[in-house]
C-alpha positions as CSV (number, residue, x, y, z in Angstrom):
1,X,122.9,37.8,169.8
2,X,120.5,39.6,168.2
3,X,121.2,41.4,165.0
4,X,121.0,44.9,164.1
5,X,119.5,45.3,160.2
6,X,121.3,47.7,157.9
7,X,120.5,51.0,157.5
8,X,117.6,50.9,154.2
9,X,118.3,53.5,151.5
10,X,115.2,55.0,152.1
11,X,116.0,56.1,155.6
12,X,119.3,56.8,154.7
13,X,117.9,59.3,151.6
14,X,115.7,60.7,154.4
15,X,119.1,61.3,157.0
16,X,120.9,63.1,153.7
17,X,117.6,65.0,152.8
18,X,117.4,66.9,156.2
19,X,121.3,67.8,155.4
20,X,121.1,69.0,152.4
21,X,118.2,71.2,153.9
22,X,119.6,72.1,156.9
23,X,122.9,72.9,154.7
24,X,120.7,75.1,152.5
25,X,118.5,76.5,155.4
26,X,122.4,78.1,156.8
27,X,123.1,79.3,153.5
28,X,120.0,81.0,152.6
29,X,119.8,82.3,156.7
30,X,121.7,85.6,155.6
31,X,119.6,86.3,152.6
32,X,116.4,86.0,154.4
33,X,117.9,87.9,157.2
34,X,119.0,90.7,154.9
35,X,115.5,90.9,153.5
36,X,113.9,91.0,157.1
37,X,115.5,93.8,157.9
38,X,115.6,95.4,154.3
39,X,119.5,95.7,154.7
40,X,121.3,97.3,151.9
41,X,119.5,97.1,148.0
42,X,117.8,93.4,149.5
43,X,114.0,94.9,149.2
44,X,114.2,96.6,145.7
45,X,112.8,94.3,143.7
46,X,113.1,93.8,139.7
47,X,110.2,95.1,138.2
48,X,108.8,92.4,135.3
49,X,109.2,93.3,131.7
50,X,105.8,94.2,129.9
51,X,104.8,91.8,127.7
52,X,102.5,93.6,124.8
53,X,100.4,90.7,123.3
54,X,100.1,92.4,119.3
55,X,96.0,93.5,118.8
56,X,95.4,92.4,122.1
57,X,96.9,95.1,123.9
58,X,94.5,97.7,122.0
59,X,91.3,99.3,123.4
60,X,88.8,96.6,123.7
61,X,86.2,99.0,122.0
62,X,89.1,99.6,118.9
63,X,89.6,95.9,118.7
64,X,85.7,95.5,117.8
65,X,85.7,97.6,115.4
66,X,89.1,96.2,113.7
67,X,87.8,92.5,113.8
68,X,84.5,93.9,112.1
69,X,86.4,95.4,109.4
70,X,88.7,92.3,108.3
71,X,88.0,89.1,106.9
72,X,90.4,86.1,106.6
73,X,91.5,85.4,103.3
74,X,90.5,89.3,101.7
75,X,91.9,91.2,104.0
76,X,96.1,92.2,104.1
77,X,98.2,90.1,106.2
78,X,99.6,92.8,108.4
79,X,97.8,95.5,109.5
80,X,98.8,98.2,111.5
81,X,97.4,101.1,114.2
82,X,98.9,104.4,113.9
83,X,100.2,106.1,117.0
84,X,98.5,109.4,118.6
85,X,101.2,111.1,117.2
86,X,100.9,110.3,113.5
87,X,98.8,110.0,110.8
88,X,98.8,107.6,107.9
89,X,96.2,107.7,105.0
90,X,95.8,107.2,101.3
91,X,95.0,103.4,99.3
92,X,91.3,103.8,98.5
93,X,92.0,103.4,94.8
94,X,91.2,106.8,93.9
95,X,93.8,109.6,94.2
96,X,91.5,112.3,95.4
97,X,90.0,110.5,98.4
98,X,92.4,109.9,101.2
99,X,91.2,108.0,103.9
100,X,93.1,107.9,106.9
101,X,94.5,104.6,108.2
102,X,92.7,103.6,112.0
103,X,94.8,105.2,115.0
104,X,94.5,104.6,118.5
105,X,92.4,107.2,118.9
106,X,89.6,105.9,116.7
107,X,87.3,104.2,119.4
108,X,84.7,106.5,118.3
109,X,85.6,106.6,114.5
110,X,83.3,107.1,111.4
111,X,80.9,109.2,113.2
112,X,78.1,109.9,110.4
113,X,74.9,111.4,109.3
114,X,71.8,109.4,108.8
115,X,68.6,110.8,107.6
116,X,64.7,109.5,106.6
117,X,63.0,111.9,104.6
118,X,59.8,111.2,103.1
119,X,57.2,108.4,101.9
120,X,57.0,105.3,104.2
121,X,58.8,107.1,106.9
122,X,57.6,108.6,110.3
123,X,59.1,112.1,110.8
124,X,58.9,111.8,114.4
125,X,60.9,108.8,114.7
126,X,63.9,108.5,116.4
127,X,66.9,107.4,114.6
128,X,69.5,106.5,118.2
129,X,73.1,107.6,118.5
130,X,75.4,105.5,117.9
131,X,73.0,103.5,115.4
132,X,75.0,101.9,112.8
133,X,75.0,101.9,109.2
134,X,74.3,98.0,109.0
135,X,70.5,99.1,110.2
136,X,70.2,101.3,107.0
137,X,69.4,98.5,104.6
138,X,67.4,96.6,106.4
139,X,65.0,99.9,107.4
140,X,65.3,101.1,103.4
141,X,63.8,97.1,102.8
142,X,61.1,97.7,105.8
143,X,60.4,101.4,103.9
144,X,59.1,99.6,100.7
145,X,57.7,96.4,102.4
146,X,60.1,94.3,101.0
147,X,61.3,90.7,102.9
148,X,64.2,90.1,102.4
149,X,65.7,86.7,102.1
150,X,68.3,85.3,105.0
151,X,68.2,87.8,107.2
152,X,70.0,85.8,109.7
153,X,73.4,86.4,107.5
154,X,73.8,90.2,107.9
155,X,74.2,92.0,111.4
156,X,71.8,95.3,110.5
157,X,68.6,95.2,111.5
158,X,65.6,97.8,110.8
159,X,65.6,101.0,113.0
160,X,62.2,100.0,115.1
161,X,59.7,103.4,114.4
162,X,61.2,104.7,111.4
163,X,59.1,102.8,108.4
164,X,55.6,103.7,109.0
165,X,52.4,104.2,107.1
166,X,51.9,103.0,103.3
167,X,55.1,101.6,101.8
168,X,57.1,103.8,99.4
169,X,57.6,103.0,95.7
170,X,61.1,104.2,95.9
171,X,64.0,104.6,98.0
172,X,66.7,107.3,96.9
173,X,69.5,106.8,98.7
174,X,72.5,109.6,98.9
175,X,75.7,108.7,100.2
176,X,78.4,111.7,100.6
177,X,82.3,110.1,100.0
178,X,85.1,111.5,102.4
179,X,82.8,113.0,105.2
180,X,82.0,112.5,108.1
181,X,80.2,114.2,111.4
182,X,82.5,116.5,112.9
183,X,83.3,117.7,109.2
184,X,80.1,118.8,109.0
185,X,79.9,120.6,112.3
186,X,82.8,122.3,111.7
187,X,81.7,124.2,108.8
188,X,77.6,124.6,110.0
189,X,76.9,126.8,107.0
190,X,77.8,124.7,104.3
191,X,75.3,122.5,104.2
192,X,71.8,124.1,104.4
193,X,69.8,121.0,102.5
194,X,71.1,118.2,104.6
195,X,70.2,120.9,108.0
196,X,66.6,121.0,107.2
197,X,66.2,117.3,106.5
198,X,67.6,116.7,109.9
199,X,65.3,119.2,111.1
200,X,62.1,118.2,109.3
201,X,62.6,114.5,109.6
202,X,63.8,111.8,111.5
203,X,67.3,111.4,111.7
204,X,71.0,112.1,113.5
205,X,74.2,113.1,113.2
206,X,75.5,110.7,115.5
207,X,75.3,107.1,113.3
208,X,78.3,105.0,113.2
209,X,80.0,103.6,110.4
210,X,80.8,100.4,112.7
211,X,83.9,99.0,111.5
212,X,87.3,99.9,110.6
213,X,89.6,100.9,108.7
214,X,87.2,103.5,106.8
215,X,87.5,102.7,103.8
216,X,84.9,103.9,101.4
217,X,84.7,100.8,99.5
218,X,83.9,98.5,102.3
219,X,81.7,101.3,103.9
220,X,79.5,101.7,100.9
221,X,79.4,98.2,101.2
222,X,78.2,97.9,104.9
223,X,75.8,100.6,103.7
224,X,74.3,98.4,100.3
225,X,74.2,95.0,102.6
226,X,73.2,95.6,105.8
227,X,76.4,93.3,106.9
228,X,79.3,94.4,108.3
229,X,83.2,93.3,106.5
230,X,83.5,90.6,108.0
231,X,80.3,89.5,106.5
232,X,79.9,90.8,103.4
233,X,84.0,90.2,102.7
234,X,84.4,94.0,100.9
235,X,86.8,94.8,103.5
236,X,88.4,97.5,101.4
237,X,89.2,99.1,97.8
238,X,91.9,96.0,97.1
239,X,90.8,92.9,98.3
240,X,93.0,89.2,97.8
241,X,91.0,86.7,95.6
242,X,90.3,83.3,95.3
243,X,93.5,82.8,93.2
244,X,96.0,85.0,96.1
245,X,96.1,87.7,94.0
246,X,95.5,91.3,95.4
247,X,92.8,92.9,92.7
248,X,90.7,96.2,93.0
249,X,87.3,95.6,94.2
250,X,84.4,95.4,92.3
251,X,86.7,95.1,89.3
252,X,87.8,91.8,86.8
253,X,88.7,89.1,88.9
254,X,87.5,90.2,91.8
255,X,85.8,88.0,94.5
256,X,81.7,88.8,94.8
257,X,80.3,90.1,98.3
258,X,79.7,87.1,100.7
259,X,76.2,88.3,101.3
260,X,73.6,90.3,98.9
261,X,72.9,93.9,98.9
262,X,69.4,95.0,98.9
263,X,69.1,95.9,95.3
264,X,70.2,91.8,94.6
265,X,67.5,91.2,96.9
266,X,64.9,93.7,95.3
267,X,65.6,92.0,91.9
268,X,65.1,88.1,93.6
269,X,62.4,88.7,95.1
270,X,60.2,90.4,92.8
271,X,61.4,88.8,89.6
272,X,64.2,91.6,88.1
273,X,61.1,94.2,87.9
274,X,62.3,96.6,90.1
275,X,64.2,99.8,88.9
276,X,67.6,99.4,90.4
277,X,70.3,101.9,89.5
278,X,73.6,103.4,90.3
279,X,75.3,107.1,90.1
280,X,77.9,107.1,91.5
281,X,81.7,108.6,91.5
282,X,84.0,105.3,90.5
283,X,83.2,101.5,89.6
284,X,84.3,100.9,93.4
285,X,81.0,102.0,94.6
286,X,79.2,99.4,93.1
287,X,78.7,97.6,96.4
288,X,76.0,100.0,97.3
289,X,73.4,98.0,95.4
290,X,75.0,94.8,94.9
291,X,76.1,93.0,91.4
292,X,75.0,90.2,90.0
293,X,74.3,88.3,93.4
294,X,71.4,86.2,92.5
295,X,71.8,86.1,88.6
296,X,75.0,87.1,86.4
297,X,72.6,88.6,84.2
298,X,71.2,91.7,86.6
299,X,70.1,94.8,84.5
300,X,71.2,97.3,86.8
301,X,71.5,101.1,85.6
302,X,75.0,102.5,86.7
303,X,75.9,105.6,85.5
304,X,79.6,107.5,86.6
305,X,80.4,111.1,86.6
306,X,82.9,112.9,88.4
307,X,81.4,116.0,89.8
308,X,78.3,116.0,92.4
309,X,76.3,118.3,90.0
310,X,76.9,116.0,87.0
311,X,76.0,113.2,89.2
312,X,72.7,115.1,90.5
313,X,72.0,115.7,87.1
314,X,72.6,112.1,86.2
315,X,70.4,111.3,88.9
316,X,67.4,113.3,87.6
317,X,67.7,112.1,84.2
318,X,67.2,108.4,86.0
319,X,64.3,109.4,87.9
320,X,62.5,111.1,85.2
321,X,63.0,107.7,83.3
322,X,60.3,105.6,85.3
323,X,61.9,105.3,88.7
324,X,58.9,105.0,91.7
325,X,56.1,105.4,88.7
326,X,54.3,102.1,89.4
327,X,53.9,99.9,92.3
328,X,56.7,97.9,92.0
329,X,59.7,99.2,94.7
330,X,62.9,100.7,93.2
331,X,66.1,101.6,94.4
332,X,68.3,104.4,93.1
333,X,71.5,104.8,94.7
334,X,73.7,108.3,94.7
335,X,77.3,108.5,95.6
336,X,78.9,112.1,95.8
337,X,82.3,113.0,95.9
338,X,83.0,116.7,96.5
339,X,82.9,119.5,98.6
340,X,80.5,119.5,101.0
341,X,78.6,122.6,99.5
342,X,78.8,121.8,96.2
343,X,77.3,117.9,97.3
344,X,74.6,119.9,99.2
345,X,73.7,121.5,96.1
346,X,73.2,118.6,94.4
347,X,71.5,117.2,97.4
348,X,68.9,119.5,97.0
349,X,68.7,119.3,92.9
350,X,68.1,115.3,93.7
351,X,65.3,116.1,96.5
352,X,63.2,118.3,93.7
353,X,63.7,115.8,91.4
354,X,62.2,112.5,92.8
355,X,58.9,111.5,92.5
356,X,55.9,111.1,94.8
357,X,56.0,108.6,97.1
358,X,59.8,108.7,97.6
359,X,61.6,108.2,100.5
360,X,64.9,109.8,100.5
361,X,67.9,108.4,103.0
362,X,71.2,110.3,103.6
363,X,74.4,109.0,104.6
364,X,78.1,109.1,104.2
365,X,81.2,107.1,104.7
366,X,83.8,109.1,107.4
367,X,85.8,111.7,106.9
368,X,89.4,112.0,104.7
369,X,92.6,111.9,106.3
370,X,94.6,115.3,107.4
371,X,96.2,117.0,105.1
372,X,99.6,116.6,107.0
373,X,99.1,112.8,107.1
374,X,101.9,110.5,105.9
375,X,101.0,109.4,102.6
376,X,100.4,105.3,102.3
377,X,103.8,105.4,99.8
378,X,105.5,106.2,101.9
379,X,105.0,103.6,104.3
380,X,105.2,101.0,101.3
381,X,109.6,102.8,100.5
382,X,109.7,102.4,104.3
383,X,109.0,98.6,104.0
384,X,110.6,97.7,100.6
385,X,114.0,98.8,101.9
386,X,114.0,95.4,103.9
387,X,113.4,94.0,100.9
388,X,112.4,94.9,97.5
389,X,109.2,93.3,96.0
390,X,107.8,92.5,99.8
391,X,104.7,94.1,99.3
392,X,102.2,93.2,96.7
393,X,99.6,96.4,97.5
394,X,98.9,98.6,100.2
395,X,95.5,98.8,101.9
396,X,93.8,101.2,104.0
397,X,95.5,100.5,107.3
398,X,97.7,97.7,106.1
399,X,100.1,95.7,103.6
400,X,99.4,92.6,101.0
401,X,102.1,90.6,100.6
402,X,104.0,89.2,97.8
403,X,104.1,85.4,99.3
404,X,106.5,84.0,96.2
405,X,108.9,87.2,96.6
406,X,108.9,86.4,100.4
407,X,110.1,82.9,99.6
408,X,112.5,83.9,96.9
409,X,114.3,86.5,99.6
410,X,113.8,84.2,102.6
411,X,112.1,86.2,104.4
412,X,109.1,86.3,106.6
413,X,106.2,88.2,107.9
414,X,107.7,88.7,111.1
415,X,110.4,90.4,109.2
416,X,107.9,92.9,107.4
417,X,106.2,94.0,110.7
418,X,109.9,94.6,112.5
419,X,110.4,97.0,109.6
420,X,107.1,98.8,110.4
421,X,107.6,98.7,114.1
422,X,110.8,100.6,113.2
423,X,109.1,103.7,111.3
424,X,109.7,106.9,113.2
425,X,107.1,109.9,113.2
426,X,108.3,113.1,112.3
427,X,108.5,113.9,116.0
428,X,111.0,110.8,116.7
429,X,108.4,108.7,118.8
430,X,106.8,105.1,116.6
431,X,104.6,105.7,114.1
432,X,103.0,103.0,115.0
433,X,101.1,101.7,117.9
434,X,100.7,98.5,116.8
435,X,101.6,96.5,113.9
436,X,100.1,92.4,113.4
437,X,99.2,90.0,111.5
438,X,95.8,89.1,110.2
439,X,95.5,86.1,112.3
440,X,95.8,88.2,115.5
441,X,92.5,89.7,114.3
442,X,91.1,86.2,114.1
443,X,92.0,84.9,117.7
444,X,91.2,88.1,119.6
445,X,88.4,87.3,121.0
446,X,90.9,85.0,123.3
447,X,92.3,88.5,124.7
């Protein structure tokens, strides 16, 4: 009698299997049906929530010029983009300047002058749109023949055309605080002086300051270095230090540029000969020239006045003091803040005064905020009401904050950018379009 095996548990999971599929196949029959024939709600489908990934979700173009503004470890840990709807300015350290804090409608932000007057320079030259203000140290160096050392660590490279001929003996360089492009070419007659220069030699209207937030501090920076923020590390008028405190720039305690400015260069190279000096409107525009890169004994000439026709007159006194009278290059920095008449004035008393063999370069660092912008305080209340003490100091487009307090009220960062994300504008929408932490800025370039 032959013997019929048992059934193996393999073949009987495979009899179950088809079951349980047919079972389901029955089940799910009506469903499918429904859908066929769209019967009923059956075709409407759930639309997927959006998912906004913080920084990444910005303008590519907006997101450049953020990540070239900040630097890990100076910059504040939460930073913020206004909304089209509001504006946010103030924190540069000085009361009088207001700079306004980047929106999402600053792809083409810090729109500036840049001029080449003079010795050392070809009049026909074309400075490009768009060139940015990284290029104006290196072409000031190329100007007066100078090589600088490591040029590999700074972005900014000479404008090609503009230094031509015999080298200048000095460089006079005029940078105008709070202003920017369409300032200017919204009030055409207030600045005759700076007009002809643009007419007589080579230059634009249409430079770039290159980064963001515009901050004057970091700007004049950019401007002394040839380096962007996130190389030269001035990312604004408060920066955090080596010790985690937040400290003015430029001021005691205060961490040095990453990279030299031209006039530390000047000084290395050519053995602290050069003339290298400094009028400016507050000890936060030091960056222009540099301090103290090379040696912590520099000799540098830095003079501070508060009015643009004191500083022009400061200026003059400078120049008649030696400045661009032997063969050795100098550097003589002048940063005006005014009204942009009265800083044309002095413009033009700064032109008559410099020597032969001059060249004369003119920038500035973006324009002040609205007047009808929501002041930075008020943005710090706003943020303090989740808990007093969060905030450490405020920053051009963003908070420092107060890691111990955070600790002590068990609390967290995520906790500080909820309570910005809740702001309202005056007209009831966000008043902000995005709001993240630094270390957003530091992986964005996985967007």
């Amino acid at each position: 009698m032959t013997s019929i095996p048992p059934p193996s548990f393999a073949s009987g999971l495979g009899r179950r299997t088809l079951v349980i599929v047919a079972a389901a196949g029955l089940l799910a029959a009506p469903a499918l049906l429904l859908r066929a024939f769209c019967v009923g709600e059956s075709c409407r489908r759930q639309a997927a929530p959006e998912v906004r990934a913080p920084f990444c979700s910005l303008d590519p173009q907006l997101r450049r010029l953020l990540a070239d503004g900040y630097r890990q470890g100076r910059s504040p840990e939460v930073l913020v983009v206004t909304s089209e709807d509001a504006t946010v300015a103030g924190a540069t350290g000085l009361e009088d300047l207001s700079a306004p804090w980047p929106s999402v409608e600053d792809v083409d932000a810090g729109r500036v002058p840049l001029v080449f007057q003079g010795a050392g320079i070809d009049p026909a030259a074309e400075v490009p749109a768009a060139t940015p203000l990284v290029d104006l140290a290196p072409t000031a160096a190329a100007i007066l023949d100078v090589r600088v050392p490591h040029p590999g660590v700074r972005s900014g490279e000479a404008i090609p055309g503009v230094a031509a001929g015999g080298p200048a003996r000095l460089v006079v360089l005029v940078v105008w605080k709070g202003v920017g492009s369409d300032d200017l070419e919204a009030s055409p007659a207030a600045w005759p002086t700076l007009r002809r220069l643009l007419r007589e030699a080579a230059g634009t209207l249409d430079a770039r300051v290159g980064s963001l937030p515009l901050d004057p501090t970091a700007v004049l920076t950019t401007i002394g270095t040839g380096g962007l923020p996130r190389e030269h590390g001035i990312t604004g008028s408060t920066l955090r230090n080596e010790e985690g405190k937040a400290v003015p720039a430029w001021g005691r305690g205060a961490p040095y540029s990453v990279i030299a400015a031209l006039g530390d260069d000047l000084d290395e190279v050519l053995g602290q000969r050069p003339l290298v000096g400094l009028v400016g409107a507050s000890a936060l525009d030091r960056g222009v020239i540099g301090k103290d890169w090379h040696l912590r004994t520099d000799q540098d000439e830095v003079v501070l006045k508060d009015r643009a026709v004191r500083q022009a007159d400061a200026a003059a006194d400078l120049l008649a003091g030696g400045y661009g009278a032997d063969d050795v290059p100098d550097l003589l920095a002048v940063v005006m803040h005014d009204r942009v008449p009265a800083m044309d004035r002095a413009l033009q008393r700064v032109v008559q005064a410099v020597p032969p063999s001059t060249a004369v370069v003119v920038t500035s660092t973006g324009p002040l905020a609205a007047e009808e912008a929501v002041g930075a305080d008020r943005i710090r209340a706003e943020v303090e009401g989740a808990g007093a003490g969060l905030t450490e100091a405020v920053a051009v487009g963003g908070l420092f904050l107060d890691q111990d307090v955070l600790v002590e009220a068990d609390a967290s960062q995520e906790d500080v950018i909820r309570a910005l994300r809740g702001i309202r504008a005056s007209i009831g929408g966000p008043m902000f379009a995005d709001v993240f932490g630094g270390r957003a800025v530091e992986f964005g370039r996985y967007c």
